[in-house]
BALOBA-1460 file (C-alpha; in Angstrom, 3 decimals):
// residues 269
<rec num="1" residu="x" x="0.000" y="0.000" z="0.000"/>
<rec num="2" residu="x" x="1.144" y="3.373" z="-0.990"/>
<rec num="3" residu="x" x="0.718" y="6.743" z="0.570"/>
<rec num="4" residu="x" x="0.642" y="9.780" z="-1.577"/>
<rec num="5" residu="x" x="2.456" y="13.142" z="-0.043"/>
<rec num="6" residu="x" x="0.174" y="16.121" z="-0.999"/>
<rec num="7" residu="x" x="1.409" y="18.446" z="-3.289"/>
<rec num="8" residu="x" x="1.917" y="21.622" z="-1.141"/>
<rec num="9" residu="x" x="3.849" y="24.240" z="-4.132"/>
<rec num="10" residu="x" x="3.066" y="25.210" z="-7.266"/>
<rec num="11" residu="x" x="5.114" y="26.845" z="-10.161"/>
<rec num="12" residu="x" x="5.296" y="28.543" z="-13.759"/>
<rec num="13" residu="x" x="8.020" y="29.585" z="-15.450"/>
<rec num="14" residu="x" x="8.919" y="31.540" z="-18.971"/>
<rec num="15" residu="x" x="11.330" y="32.996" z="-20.689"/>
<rec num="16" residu="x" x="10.799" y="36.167" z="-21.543"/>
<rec num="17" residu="x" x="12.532" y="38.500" z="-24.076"/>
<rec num="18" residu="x" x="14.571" y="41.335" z="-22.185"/>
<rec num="19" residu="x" x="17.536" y="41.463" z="-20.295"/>
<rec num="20" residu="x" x="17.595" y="40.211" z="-16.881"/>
<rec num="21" residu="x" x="17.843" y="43.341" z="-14.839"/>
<rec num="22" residu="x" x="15.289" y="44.345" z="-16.627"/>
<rec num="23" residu="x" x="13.314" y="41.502" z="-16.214"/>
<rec num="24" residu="x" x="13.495" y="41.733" z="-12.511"/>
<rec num="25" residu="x" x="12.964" y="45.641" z="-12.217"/>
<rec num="26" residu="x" x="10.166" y="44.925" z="-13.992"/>
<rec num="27" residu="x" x="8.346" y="42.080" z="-12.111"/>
<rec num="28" residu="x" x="9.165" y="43.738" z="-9.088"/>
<rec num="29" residu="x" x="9.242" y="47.651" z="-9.433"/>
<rec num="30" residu="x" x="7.135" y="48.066" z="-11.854"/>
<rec num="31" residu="x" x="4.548" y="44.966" z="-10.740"/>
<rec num="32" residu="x" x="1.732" y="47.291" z="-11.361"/>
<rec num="33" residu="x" x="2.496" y="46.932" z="-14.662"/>
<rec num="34" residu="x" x="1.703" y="43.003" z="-15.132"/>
<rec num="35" residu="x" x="-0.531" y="42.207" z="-12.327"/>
<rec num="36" residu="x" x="-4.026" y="40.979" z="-13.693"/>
<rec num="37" residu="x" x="-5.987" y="44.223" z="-11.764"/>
<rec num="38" residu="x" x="-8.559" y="41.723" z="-11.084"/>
<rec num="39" residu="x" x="-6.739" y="39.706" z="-8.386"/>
<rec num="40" residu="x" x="-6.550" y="41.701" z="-5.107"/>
<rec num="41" residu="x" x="-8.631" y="42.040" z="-2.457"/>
<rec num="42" residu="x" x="-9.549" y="45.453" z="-2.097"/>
<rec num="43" residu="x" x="-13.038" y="46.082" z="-1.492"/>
<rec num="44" residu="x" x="-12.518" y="48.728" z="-4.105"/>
<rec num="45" residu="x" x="-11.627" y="48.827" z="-7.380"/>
<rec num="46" residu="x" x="-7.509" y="48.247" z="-7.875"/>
<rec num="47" residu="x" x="-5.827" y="52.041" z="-8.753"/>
<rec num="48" residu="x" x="-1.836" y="51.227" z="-8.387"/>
<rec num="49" residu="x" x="0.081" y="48.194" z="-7.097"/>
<rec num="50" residu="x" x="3.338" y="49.696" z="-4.686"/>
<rec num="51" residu="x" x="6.575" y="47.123" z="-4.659"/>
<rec num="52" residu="x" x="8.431" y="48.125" z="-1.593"/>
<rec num="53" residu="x" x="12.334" y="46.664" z="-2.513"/>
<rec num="54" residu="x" x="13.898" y="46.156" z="0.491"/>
<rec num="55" residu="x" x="13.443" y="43.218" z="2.926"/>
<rec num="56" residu="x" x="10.915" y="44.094" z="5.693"/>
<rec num="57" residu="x" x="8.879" y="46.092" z="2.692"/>
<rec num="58" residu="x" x="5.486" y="44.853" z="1.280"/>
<rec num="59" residu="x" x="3.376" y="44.304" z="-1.359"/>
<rec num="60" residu="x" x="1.050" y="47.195" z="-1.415"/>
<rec num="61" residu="x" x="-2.537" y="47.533" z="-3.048"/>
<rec num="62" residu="x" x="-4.248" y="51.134" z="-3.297"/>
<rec num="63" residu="x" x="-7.530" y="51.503" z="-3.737"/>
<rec num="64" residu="x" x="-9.478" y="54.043" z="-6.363"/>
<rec num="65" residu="x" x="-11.465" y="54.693" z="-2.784"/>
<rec num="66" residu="x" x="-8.383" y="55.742" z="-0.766"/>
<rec num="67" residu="x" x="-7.842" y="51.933" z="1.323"/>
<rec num="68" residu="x" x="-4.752" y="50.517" z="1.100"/>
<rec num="69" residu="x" x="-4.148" y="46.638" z="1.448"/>
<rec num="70" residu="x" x="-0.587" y="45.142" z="2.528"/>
<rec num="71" residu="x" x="-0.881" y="41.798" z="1.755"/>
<rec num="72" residu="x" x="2.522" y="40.681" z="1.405"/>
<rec num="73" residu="x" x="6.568" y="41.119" z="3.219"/>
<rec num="74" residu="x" x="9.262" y="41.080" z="1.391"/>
<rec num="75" residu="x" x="11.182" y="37.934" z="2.901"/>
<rec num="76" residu="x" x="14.477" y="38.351" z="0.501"/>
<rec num="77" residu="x" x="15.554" y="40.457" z="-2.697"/>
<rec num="78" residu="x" x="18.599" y="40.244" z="-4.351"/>
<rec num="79" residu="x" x="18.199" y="41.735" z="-7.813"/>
<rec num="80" residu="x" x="18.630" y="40.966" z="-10.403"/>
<rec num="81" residu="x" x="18.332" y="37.108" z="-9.400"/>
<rec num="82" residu="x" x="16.209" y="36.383" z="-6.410"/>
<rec num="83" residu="x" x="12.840" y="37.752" z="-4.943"/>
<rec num="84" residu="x" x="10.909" y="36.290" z="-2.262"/>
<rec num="85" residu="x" x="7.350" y="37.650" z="-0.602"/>
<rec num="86" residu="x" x="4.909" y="36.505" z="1.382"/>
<rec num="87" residu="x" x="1.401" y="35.056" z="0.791"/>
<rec num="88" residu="x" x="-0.527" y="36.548" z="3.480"/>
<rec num="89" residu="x" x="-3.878" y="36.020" z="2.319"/>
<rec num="90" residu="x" x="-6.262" y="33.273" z="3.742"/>
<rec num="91" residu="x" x="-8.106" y="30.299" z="2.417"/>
<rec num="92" residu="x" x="-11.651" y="32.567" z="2.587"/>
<rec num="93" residu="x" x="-9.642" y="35.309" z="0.572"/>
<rec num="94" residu="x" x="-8.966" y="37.955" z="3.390"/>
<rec num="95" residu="x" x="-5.963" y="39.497" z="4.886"/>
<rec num="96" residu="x" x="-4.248" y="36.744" z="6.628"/>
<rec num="97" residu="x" x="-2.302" y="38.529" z="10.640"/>
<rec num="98" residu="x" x="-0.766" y="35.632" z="11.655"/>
<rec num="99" residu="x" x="2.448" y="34.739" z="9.782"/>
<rec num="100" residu="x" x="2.485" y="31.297" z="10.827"/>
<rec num="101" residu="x" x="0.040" y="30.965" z="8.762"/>
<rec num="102" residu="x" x="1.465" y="32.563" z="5.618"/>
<rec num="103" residu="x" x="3.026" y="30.591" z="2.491"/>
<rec num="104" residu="x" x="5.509" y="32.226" z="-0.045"/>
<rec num="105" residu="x" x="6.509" y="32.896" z="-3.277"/>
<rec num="106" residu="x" x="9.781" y="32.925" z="-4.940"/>
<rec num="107" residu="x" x="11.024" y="33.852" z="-8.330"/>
<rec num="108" residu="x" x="13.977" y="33.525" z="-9.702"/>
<rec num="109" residu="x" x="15.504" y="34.954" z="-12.821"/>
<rec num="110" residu="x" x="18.466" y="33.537" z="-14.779"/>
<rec num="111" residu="x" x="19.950" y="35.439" z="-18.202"/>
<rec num="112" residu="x" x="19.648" y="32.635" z="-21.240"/>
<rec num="113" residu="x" x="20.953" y="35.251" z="-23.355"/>
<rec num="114" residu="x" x="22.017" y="39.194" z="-23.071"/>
<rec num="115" residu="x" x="18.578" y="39.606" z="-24.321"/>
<rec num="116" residu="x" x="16.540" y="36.542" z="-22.447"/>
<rec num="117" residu="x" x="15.911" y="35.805" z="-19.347"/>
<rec num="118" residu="x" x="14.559" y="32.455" z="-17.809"/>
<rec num="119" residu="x" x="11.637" y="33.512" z="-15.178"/>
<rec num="120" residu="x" x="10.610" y="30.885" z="-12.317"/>
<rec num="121" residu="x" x="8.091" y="31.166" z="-9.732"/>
<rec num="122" residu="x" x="7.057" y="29.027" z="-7.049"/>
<rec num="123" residu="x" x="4.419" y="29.202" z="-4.646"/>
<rec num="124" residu="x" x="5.333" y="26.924" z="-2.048"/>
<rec num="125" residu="x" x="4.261" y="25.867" z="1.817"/>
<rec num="126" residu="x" x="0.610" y="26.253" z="0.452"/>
<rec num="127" residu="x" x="-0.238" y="23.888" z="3.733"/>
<rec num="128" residu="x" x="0.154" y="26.433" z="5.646"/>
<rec num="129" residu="x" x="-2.654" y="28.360" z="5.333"/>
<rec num="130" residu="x" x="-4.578" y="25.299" z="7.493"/>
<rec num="131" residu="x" x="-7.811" y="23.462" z="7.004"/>
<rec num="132" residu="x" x="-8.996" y="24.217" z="2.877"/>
<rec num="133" residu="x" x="-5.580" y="25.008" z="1.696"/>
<rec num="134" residu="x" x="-5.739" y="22.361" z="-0.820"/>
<rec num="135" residu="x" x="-8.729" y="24.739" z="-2.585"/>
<rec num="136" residu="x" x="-5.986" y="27.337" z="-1.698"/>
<rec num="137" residu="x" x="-3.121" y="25.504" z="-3.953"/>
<rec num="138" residu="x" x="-5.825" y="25.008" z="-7.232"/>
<rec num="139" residu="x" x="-6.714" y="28.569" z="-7.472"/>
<rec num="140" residu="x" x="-3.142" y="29.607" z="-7.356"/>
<rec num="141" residu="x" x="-2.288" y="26.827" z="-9.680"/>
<rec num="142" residu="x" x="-4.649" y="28.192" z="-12.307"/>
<rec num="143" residu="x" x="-4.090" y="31.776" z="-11.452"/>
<rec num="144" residu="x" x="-0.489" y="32.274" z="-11.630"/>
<rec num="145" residu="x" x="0.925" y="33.260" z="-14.974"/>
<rec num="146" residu="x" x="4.034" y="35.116" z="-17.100"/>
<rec num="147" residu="x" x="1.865" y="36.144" z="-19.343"/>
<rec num="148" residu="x" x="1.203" y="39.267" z="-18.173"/>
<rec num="149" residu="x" x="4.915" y="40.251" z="-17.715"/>
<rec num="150" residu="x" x="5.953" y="39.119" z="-20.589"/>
<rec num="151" residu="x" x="3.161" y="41.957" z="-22.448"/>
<rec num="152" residu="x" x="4.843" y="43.974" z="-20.303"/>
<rec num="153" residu="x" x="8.232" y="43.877" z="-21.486"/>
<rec num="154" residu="x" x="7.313" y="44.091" z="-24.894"/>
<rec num="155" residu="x" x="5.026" y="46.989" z="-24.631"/>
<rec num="156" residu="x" x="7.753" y="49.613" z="-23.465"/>
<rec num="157" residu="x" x="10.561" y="48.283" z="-26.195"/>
<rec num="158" residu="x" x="10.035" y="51.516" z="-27.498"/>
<rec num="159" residu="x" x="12.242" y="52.855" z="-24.579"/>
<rec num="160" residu="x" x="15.953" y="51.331" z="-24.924"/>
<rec num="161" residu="x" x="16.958" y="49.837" z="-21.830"/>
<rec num="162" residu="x" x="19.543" y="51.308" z="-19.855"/>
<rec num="163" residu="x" x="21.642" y="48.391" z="-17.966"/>
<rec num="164" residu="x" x="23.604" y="49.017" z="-14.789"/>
<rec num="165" residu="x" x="26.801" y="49.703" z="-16.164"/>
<rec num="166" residu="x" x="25.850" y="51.830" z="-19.022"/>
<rec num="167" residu="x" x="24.104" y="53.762" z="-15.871"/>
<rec num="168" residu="x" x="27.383" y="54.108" z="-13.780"/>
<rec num="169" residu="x" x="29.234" y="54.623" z="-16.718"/>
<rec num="170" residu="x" x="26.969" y="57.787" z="-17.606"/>
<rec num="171" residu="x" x="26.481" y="59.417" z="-14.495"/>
<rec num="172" residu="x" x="30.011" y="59.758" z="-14.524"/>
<rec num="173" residu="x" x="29.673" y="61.843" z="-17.118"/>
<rec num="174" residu="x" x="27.186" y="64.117" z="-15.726"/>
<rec num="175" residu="x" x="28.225" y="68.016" z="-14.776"/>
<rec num="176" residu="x" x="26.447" y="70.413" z="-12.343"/>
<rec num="177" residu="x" x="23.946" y="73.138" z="-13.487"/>
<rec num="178" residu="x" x="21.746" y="75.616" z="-12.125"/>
<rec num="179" residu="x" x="17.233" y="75.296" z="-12.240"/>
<rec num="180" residu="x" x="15.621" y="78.558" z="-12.354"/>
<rec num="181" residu="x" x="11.876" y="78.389" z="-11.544"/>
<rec num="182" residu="x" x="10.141" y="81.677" z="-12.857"/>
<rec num="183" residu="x" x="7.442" y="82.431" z="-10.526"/>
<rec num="184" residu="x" x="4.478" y="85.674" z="-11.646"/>
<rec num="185" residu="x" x="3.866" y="87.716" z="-8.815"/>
<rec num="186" residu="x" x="0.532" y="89.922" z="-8.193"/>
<rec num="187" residu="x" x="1.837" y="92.563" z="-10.090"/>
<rec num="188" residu="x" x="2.066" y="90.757" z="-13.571"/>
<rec num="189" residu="x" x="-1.092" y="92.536" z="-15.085"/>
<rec num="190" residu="x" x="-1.321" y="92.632" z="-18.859"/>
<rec num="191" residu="x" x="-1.293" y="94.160" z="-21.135"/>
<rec num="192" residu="x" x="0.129" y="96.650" z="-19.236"/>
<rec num="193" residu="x" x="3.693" y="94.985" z="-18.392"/>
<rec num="194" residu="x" x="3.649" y="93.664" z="-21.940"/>
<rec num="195" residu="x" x="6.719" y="95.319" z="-22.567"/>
<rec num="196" residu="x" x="8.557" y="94.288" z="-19.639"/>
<rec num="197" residu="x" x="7.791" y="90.798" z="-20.410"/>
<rec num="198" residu="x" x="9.166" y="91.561" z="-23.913"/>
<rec num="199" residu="x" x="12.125" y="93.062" z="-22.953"/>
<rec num="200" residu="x" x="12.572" y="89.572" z="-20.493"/>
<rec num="201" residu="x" x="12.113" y="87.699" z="-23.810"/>
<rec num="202" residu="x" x="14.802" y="89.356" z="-25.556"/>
<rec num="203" residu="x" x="17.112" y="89.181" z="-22.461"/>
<rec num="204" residu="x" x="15.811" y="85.157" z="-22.469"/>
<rec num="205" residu="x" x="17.200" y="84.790" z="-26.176"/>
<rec num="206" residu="x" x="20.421" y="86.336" z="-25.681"/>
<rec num="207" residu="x" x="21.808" y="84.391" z="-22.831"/>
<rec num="208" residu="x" x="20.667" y="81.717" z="-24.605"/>
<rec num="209" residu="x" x="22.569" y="82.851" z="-27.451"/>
<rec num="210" residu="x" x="25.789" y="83.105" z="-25.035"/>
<rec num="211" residu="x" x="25.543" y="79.595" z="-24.089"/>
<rec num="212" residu="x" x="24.287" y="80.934" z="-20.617"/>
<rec num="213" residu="x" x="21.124" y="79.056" z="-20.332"/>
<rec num="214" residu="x" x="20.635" y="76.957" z="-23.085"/>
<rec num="215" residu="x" x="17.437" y="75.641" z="-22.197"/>
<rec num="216" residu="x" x="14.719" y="78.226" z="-21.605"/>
<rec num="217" residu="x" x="10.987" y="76.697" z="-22.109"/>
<rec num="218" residu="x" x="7.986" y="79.196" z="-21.088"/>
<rec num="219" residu="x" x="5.069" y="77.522" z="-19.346"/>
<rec num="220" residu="x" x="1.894" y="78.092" z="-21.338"/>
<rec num="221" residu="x" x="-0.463" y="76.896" z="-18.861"/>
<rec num="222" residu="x" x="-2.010" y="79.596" z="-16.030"/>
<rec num="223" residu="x" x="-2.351" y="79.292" z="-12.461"/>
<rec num="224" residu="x" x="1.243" y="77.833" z="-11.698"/>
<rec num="225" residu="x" x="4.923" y="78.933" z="-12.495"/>
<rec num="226" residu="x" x="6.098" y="81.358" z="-15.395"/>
<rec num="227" residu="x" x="8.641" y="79.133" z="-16.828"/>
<rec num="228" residu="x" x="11.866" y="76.948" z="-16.455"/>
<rec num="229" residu="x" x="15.653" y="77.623" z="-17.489"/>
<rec num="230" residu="x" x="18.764" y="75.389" z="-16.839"/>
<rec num="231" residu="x" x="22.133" y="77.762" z="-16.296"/>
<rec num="232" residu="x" x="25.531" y="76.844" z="-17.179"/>
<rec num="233" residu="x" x="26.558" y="78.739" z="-14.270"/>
<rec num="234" residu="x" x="26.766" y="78.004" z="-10.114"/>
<rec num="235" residu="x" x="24.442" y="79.503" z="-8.510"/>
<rec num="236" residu="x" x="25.162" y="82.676" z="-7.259"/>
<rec num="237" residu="x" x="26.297" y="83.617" z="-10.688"/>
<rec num="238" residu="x" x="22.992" y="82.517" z="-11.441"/>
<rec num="239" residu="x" x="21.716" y="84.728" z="-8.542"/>
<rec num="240" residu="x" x="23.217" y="87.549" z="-9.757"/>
<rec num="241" residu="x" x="21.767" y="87.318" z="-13.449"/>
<rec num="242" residu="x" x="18.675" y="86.795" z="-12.925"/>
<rec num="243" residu="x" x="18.394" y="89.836" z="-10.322"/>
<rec num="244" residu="x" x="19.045" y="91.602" z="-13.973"/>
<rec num="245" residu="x" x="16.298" y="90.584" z="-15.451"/>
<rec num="246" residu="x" x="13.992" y="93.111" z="-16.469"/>
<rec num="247" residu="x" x="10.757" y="91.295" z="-15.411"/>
<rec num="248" residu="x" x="12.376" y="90.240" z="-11.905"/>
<rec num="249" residu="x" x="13.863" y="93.608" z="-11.051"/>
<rec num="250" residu="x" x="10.148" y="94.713" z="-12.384"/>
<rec num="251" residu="x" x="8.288" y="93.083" z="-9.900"/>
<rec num="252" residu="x" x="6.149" y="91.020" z="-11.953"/>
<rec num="253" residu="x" x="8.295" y="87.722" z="-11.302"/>
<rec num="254" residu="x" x="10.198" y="86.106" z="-9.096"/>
<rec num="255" residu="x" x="12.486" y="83.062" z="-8.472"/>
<rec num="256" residu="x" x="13.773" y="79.393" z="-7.297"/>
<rec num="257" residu="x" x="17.129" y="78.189" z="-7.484"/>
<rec num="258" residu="x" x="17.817" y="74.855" z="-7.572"/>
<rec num="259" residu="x" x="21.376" y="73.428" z="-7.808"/>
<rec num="260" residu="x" x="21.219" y="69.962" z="-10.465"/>
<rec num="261" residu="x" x="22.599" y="67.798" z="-12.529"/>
<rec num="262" residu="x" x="22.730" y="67.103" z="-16.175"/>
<rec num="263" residu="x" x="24.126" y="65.636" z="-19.121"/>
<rec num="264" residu="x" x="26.141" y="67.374" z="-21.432"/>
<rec num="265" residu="x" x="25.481" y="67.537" z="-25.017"/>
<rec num="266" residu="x" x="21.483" y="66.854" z="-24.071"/>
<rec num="267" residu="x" x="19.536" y="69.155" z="-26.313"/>
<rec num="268" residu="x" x="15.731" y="69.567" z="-27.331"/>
<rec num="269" residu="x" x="14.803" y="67.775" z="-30.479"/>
């Protein structure tokens, strides 16, 4: 006479075309991206999925009605080649407090190919969850799917993808620059400071005809900030320029400062 051991795990795997960092910033990250919406369980419709990466984090669903469920801890993640989280939902389909009672998920990721990348998940210690965990096991049998992350990376291959070392190798190319925010004060009526705001233009155009601030982009909407410029020079240089502006030393605007960083050689198209 034999005894069968019950099948307490379940898995899926796929390979899926991208590389693997991006494969795992992806499934993780950007989970809101692949998740079937329909699987949660919010009382509300699902707005945005939240992937907290760090150990300790969760698995966060927001509601289009404000609530917020964490089902799920972040037990290990170790991109781009292990993730592990928690299944802390119960056998009736509500928010499971007791982690003893909890089973887990874990996906792995392994690079076929600069361009592939082999995707494994198992949902394992399904027993866990206690008396109707078998029911448990078949609905995430039937449930979990690649599919969906798969569609995912091919539906942003419009955007190249940026691997960690072309990252570190670029930022070490990037140089400091200076952010003006143009703010309008109560005292830009028109068409009576028309001229002022000409005379700003034509100041606008020639420093960016000097190389001063070659990026200069007006905002056309109302109700929030005049425009945006990116200096060549520190700030206090900065400072000191844009105290000569005709609209600023006007009255009708004001400014922000904000030290950044850019990219040389970026330009508008």
């Amino acid at each position: 006479m034999t005894t069968s051991t019950p099948v307490t795990s379940t898995s899926v795997d796929a390979t899926v075309d991208a590389p693997i960092e991006r494969a795992f910033e992806v499934f993780t990250i950007g989970i809101g991206s692949w998740w079937d919406a329909d699987h949660h369980i919010l009382r509300a419709p699902l707005e945005r999925m939240e992937f907290q990466p760090w150990v300790g984090g969760h698995i966060i669903d927001h509601g289009t009605d404000g609530t917020t469920c964490a089902w799920s801890r972040i037990l290990a993640f170790e991109p781009p080649h292990r993730v592990v989280f928690s299944w802390d939902i119960t056998t009736t389909w509500q928010l499971e407090t007791d982690p003893d009672k909890t089973s887990e998920v874990e996906i792995t990721f392994d690079a076929v190919a600069a361009d592939r990348t082999r995707v494994q998940l198992t949902h394992r210690n399904l027993d866990r969850h206690g008396d109707g965990w078998e029911g448990m096991r078949d609905a995430v049998s039937s449930g979990w799917s690649l599919y969906g992350l798969a569609g995912a990376l091919a539906a942003d291959h419009a955007v190249p993808w940026i691997g960690d070392e072309q990252m570190r190798a670029r930022l070490t190319q990037s140089a400091g620059y200076t952010m003006v925010v143009l703010l309008p004060t109560e005292r830009l009526v028109r068409p009576q400071v028309d001229p002022i705001i000409w005379a700003h233009g034509r100041r606008n155009m020639g420093l960016m005809a000097a190389g001063i601030a070659p990026v200069i982009t007006p905002v056309t909407s109302p109700g929030g900030p005049s425009g945006y410029a990116v200096f060549t020079t520190d700030v206090d240089e900065t400072r000191q320029i844009m105290d000569r502006d005709p609209g600023v030393a006007a009255g009708i605007f004001t400014y922000e400062i904000h030290p950044v960083r850019g990219f040389p050689g970026s330009a508008l198209p």
